[in-house]
Backbone atoms as SQL, in Angstrom:
CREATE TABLE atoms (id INTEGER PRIMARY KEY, chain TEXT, resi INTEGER, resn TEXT, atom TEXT, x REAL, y REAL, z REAL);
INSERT INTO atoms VALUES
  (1, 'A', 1, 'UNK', 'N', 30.000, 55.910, -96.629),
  (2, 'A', 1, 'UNK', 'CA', 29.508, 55.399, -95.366),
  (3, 'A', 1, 'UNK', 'C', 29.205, 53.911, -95.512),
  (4, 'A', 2, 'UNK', 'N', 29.455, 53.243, -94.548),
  (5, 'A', 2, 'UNK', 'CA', 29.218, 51.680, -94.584),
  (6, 'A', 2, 'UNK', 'C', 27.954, 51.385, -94.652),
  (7, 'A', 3, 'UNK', 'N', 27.306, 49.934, -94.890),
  (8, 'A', 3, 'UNK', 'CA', 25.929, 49.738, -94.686),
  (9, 'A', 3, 'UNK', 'C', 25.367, 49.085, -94.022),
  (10, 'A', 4, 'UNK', 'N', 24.153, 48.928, -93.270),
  (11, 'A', 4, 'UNK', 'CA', 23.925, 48.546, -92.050),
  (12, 'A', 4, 'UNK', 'C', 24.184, 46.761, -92.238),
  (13, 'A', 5, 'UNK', 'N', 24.609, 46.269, -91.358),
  (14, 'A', 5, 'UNK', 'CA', 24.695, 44.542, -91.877),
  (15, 'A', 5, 'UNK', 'C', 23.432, 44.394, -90.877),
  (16, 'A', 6, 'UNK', 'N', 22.089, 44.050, -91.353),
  (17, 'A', 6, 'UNK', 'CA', 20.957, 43.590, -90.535),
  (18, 'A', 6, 'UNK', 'C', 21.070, 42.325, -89.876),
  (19, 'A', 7, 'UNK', 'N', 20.913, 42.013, -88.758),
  (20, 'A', 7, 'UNK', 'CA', 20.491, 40.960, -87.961),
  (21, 'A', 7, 'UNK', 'C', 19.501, 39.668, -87.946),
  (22, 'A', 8, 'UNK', 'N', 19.318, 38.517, -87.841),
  (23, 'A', 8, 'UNK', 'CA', 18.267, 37.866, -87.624),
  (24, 'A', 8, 'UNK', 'C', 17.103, 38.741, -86.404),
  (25, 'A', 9, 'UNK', 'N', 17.496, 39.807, -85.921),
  (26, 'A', 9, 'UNK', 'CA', 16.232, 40.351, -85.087),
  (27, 'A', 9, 'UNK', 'C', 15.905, 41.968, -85.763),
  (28, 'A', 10, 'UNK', 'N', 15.069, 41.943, -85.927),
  (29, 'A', 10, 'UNK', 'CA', 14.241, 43.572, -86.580),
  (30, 'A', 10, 'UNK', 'C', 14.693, 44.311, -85.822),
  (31, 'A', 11, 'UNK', 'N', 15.099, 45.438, -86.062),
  (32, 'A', 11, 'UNK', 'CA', 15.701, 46.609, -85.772),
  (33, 'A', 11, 'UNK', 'C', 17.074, 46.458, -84.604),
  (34, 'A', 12, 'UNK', 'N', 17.844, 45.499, -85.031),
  (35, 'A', 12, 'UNK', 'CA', 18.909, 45.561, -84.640),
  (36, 'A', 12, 'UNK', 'C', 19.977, 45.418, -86.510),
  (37, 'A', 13, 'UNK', 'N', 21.052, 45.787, -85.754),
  (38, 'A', 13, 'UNK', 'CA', 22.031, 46.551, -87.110),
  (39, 'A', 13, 'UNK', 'C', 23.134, 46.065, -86.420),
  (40, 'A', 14, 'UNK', 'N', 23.795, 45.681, -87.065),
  (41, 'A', 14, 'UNK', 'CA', 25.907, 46.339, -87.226),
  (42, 'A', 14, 'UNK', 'C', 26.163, 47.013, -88.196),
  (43, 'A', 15, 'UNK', 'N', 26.860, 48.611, -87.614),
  (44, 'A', 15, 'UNK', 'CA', 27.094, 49.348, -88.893),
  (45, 'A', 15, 'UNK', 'C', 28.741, 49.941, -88.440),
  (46, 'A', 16, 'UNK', 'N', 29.771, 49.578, -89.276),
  (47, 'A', 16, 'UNK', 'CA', 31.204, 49.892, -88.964),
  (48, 'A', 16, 'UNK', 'C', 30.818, 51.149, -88.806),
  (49, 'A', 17, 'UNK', 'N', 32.230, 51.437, -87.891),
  (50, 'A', 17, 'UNK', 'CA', 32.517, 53.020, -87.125),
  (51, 'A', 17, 'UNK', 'C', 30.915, 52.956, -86.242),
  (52, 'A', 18, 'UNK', 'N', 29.880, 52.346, -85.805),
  (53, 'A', 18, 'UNK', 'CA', 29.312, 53.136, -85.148),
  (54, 'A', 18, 'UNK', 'C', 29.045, 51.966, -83.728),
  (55, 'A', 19, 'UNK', 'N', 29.480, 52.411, -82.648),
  (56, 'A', 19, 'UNK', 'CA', 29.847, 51.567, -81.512),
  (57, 'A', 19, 'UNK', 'C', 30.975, 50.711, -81.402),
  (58, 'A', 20, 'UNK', 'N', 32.088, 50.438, -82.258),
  (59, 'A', 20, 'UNK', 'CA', 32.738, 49.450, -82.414),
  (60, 'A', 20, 'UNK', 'C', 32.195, 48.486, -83.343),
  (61, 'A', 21, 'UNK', 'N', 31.205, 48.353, -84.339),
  (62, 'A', 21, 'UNK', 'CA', 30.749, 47.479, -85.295),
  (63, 'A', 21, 'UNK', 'C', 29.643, 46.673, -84.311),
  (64, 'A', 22, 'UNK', 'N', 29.293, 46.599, -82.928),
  (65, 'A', 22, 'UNK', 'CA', 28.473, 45.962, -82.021),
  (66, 'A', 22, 'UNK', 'C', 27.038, 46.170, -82.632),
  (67, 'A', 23, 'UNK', 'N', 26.242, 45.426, -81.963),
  (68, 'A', 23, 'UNK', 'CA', 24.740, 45.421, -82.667),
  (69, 'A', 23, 'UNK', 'C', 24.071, 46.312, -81.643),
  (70, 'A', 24, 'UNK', 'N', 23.654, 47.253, -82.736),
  (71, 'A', 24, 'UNK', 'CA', 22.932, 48.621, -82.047),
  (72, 'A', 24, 'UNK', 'C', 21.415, 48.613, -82.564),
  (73, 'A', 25, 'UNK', 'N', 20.216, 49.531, -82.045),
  (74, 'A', 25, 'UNK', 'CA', 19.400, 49.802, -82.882),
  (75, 'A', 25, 'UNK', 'C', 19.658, 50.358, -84.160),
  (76, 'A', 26, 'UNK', 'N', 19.058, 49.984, -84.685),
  (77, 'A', 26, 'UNK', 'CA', 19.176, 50.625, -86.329),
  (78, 'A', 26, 'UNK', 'C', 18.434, 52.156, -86.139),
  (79, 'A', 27, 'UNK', 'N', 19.675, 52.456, -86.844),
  (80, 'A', 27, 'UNK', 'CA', 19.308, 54.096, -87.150),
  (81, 'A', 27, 'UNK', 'C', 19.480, 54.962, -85.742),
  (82, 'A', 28, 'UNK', 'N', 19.952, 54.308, -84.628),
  (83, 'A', 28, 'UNK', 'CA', 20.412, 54.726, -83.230),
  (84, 'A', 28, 'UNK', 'C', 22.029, 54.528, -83.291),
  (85, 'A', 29, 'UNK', 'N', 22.335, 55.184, -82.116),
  (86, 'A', 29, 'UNK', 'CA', 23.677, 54.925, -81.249),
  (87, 'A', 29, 'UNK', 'C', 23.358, 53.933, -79.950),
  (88, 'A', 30, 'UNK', 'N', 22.523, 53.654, -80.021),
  (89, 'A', 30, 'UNK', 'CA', 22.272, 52.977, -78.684),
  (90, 'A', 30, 'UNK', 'C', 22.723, 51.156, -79.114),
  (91, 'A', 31, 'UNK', 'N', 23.298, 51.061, -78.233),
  (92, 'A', 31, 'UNK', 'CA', 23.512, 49.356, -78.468),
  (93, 'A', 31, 'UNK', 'C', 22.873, 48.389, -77.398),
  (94, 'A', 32, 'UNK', 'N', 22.845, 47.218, -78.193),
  (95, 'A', 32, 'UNK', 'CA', 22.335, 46.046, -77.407),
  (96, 'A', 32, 'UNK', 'C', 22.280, 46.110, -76.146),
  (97, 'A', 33, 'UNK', 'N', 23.751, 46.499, -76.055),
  (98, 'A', 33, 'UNK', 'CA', 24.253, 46.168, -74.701),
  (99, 'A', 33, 'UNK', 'C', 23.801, 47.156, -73.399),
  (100, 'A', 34, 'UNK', 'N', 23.878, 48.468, -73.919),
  (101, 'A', 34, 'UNK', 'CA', 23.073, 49.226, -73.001),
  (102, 'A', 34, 'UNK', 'C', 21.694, 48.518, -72.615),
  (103, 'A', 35, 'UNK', 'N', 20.657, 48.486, -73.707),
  (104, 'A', 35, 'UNK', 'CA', 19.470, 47.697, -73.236),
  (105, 'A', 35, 'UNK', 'C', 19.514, 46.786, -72.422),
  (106, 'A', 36, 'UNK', 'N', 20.548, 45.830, -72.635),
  (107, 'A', 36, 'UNK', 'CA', 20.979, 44.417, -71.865),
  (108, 'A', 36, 'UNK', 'C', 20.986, 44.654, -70.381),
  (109, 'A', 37, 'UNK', 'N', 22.049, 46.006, -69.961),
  (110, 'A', 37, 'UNK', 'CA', 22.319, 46.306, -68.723),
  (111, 'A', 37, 'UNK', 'C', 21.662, 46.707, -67.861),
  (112, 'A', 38, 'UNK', 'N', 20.740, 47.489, -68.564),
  (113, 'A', 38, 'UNK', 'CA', 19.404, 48.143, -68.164),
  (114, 'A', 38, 'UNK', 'C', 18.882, 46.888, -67.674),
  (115, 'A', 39, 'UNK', 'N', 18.256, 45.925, -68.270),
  (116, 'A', 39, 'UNK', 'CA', 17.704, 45.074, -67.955),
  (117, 'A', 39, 'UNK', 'C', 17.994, 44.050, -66.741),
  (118, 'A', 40, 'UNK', 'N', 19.289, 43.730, -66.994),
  (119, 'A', 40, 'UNK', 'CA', 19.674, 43.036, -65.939),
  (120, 'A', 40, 'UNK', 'C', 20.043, 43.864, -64.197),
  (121, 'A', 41, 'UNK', 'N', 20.019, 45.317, -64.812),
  (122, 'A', 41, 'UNK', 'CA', 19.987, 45.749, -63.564),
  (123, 'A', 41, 'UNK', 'C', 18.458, 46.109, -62.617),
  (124, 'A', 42, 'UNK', 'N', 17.647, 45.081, -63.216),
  (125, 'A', 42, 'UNK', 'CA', 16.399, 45.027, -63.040),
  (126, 'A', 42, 'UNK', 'C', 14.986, 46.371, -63.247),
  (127, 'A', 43, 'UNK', 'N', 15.757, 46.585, -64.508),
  (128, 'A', 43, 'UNK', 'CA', 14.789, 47.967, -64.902),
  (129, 'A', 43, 'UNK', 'C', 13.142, 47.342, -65.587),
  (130, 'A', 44, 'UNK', 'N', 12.409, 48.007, -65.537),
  (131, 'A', 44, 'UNK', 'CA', 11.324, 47.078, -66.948),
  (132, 'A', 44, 'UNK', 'C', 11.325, 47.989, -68.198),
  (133, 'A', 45, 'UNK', 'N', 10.865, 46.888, -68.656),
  (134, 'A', 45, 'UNK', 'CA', 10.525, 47.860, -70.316),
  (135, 'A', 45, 'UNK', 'C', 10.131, 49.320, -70.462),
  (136, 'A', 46, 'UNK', 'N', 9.296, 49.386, -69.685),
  (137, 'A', 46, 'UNK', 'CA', 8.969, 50.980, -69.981),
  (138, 'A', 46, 'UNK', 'C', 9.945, 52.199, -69.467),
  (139, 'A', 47, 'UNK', 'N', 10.535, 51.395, -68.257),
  (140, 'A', 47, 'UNK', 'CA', 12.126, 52.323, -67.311),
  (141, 'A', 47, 'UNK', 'C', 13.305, 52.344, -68.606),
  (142, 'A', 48, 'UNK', 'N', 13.131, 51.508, -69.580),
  (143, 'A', 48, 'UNK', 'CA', 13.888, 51.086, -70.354),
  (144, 'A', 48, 'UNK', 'C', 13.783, 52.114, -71.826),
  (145, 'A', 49, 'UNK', 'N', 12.784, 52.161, -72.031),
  (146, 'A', 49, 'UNK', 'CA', 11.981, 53.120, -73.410),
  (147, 'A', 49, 'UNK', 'C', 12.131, 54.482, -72.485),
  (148, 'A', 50, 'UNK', 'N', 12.245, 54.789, -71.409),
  (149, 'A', 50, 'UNK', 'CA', 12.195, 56.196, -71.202),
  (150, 'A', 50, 'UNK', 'C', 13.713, 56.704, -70.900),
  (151, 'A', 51, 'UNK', 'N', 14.385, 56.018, -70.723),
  (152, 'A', 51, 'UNK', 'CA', 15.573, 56.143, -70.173),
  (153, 'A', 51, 'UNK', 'C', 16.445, 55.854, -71.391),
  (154, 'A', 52, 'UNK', 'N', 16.424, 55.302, -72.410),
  (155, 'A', 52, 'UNK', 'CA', 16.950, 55.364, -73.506),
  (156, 'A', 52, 'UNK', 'C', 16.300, 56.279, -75.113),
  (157, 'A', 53, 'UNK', 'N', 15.214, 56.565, -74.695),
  (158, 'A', 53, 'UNK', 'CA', 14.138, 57.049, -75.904),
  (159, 'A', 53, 'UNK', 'C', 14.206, 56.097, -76.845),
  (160, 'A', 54, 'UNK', 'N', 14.108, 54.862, -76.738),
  (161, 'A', 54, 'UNK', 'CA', 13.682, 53.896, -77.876),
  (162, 'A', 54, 'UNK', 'C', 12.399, 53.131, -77.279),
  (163, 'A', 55, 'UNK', 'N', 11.725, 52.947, -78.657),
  (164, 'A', 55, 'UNK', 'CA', 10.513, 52.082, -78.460),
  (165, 'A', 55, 'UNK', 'C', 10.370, 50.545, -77.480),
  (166, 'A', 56, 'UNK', 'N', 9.100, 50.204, -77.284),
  (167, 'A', 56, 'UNK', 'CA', 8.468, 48.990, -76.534),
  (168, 'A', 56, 'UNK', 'C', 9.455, 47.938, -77.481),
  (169, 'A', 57, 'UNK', 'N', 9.095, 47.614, -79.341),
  (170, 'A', 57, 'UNK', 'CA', 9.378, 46.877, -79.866),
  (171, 'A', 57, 'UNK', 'C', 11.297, 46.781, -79.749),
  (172, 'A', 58, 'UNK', 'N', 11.977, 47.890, -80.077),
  (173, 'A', 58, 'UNK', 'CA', 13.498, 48.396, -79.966),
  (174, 'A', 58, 'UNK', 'C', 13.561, 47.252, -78.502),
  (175, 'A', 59, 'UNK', 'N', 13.570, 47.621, -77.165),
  (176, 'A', 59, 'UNK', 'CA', 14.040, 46.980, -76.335),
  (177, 'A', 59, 'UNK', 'C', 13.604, 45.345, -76.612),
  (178, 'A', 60, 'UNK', 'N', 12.596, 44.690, -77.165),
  (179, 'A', 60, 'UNK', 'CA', 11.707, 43.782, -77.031),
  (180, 'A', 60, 'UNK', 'C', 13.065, 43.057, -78.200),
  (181, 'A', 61, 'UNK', 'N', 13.255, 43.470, -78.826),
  (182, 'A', 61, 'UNK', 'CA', 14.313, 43.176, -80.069),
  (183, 'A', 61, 'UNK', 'C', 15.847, 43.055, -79.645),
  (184, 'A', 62, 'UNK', 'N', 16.061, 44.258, -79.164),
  (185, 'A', 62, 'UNK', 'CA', 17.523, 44.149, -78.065),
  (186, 'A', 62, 'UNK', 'C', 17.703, 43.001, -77.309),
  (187, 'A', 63, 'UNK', 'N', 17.012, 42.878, -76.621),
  (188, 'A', 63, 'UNK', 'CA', 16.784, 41.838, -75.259),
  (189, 'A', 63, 'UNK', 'C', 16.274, 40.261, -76.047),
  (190, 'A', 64, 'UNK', 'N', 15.892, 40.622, -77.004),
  (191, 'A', 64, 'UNK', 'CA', 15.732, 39.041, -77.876),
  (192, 'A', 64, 'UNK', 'C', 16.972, 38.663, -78.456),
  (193, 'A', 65, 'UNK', 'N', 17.779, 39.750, -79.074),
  (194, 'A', 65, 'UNK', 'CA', 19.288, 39.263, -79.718),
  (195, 'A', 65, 'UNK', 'C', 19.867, 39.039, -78.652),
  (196, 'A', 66, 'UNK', 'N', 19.877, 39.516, -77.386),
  (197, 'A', 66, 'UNK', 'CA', 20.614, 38.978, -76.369),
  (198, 'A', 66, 'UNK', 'C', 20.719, 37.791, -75.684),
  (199, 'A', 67, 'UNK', 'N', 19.101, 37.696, -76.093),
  (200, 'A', 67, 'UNK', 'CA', 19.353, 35.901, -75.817),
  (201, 'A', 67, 'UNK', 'C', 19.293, 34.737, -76.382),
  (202, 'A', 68, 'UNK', 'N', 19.831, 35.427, -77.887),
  (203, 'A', 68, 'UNK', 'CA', 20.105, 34.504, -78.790),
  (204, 'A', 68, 'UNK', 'C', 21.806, 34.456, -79.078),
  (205, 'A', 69, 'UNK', 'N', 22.272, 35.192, -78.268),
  (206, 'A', 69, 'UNK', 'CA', 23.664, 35.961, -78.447),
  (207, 'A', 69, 'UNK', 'C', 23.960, 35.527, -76.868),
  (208, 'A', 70, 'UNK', 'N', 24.028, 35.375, -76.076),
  (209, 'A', 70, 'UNK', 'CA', 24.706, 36.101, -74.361),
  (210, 'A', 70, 'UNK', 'C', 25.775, 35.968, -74.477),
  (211, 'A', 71, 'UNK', 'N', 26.747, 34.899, -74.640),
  (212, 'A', 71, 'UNK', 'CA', 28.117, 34.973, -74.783),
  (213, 'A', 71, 'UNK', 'C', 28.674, 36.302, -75.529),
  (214, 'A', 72, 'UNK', 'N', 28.473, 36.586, -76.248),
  (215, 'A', 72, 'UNK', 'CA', 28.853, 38.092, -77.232),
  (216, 'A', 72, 'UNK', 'C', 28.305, 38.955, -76.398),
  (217, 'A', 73, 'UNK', 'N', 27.046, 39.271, -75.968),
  (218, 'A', 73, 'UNK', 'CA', 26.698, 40.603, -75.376),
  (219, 'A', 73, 'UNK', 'C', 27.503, 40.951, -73.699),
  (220, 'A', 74, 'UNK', 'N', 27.600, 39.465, -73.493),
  (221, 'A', 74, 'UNK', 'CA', 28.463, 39.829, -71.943),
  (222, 'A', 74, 'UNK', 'C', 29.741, 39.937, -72.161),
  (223, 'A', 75, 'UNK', 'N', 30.483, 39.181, -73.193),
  (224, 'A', 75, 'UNK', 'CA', 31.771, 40.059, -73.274),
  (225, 'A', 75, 'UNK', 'C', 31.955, 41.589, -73.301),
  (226, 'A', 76, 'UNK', 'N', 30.455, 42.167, -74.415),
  (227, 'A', 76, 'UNK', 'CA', 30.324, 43.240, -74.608),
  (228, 'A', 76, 'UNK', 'C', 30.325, 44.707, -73.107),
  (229, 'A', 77, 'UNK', 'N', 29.717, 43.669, -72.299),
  (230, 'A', 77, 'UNK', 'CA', 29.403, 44.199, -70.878),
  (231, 'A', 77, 'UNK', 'C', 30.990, 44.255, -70.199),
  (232, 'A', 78, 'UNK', 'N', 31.246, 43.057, -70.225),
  (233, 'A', 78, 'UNK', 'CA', 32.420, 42.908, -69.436),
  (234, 'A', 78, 'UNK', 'C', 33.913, 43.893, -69.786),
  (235, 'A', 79, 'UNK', 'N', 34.064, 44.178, -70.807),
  (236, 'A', 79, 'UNK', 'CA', 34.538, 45.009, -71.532),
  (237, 'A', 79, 'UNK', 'C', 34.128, 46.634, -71.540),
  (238, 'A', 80, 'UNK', 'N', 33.111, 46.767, -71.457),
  (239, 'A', 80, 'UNK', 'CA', 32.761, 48.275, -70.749),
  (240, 'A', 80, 'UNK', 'C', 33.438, 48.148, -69.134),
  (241, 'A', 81, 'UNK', 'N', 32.686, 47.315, -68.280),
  (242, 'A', 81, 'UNK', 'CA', 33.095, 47.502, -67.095),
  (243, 'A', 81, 'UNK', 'C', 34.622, 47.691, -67.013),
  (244, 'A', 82, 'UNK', 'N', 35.375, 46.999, -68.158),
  (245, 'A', 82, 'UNK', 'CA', 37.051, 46.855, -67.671),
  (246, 'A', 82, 'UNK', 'C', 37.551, 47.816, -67.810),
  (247, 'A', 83, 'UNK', 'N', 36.913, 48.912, -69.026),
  (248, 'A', 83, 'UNK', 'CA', 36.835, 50.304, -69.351),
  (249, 'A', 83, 'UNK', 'C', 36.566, 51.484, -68.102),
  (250, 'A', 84, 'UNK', 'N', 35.539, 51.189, -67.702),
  (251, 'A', 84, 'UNK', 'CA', 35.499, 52.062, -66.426),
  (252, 'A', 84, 'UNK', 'C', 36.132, 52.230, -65.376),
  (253, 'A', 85, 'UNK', 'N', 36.452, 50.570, -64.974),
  (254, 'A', 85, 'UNK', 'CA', 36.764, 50.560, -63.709),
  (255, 'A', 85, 'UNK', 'C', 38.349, 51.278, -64.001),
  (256, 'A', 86, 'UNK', 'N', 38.900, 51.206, -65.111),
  (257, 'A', 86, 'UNK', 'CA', 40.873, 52.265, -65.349),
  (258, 'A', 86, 'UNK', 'C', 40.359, 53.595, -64.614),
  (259, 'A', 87, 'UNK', 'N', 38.850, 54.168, -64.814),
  (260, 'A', 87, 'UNK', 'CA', 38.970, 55.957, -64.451),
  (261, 'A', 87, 'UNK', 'C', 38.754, 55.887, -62.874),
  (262, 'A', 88, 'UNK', 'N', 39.220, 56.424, -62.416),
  (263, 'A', 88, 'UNK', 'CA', 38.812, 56.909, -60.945),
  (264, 'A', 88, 'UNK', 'C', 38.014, 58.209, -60.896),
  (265, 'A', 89, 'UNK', 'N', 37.593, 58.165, -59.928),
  (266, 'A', 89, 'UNK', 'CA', 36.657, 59.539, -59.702),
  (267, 'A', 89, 'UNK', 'C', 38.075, 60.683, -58.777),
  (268, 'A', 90, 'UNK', 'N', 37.895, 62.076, -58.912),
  (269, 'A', 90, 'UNK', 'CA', 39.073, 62.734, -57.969),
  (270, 'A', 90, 'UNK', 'C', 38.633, 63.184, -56.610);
């Protein structure tokens, strides 16, 4: 198994095979970028910790690499969306 490559922010990780190598919580599946979206879709922190089951500090950390990062995390975004928008609903 690969090993986590740690971040300049606490409890964020890149660990190959898990999200695409993207910066996730450590020891989660959850990535940056979810937190990110959450956020910008005007959720707060606590809509954020309940809706993902990660901690106050986890989002507080997410949302700090993001804005030490935005160029990377919105590709990250933009790239899901380009993903979705191929499925149609029937």
């Amino acid at each position: 198994m690969s090993e986590a490559v740690r971040t300049e922010n606490p409890h964020i990780v890149r660990l190959e095979g898990v999200c695409g190598g993207e910066p996730v919580i450590d020891g989660l599946r959850v990535a940056v970028r979810h937190v990110v979206t959450l956020h910008l879709d005007g959720e707060s922190i606590p809509d954020i910790v309940g809706a993902l089951g990660i901690s106050e500090a986890q989002v507080i950390h997410a949302l700090s690499y993001f804005f030490d990062h935005r160029d990377e995390i919105a590709a990250l975004i933009v790239q899901e969306d380009q993903a979705h928008a191929g499925f149609t609903r029937p």
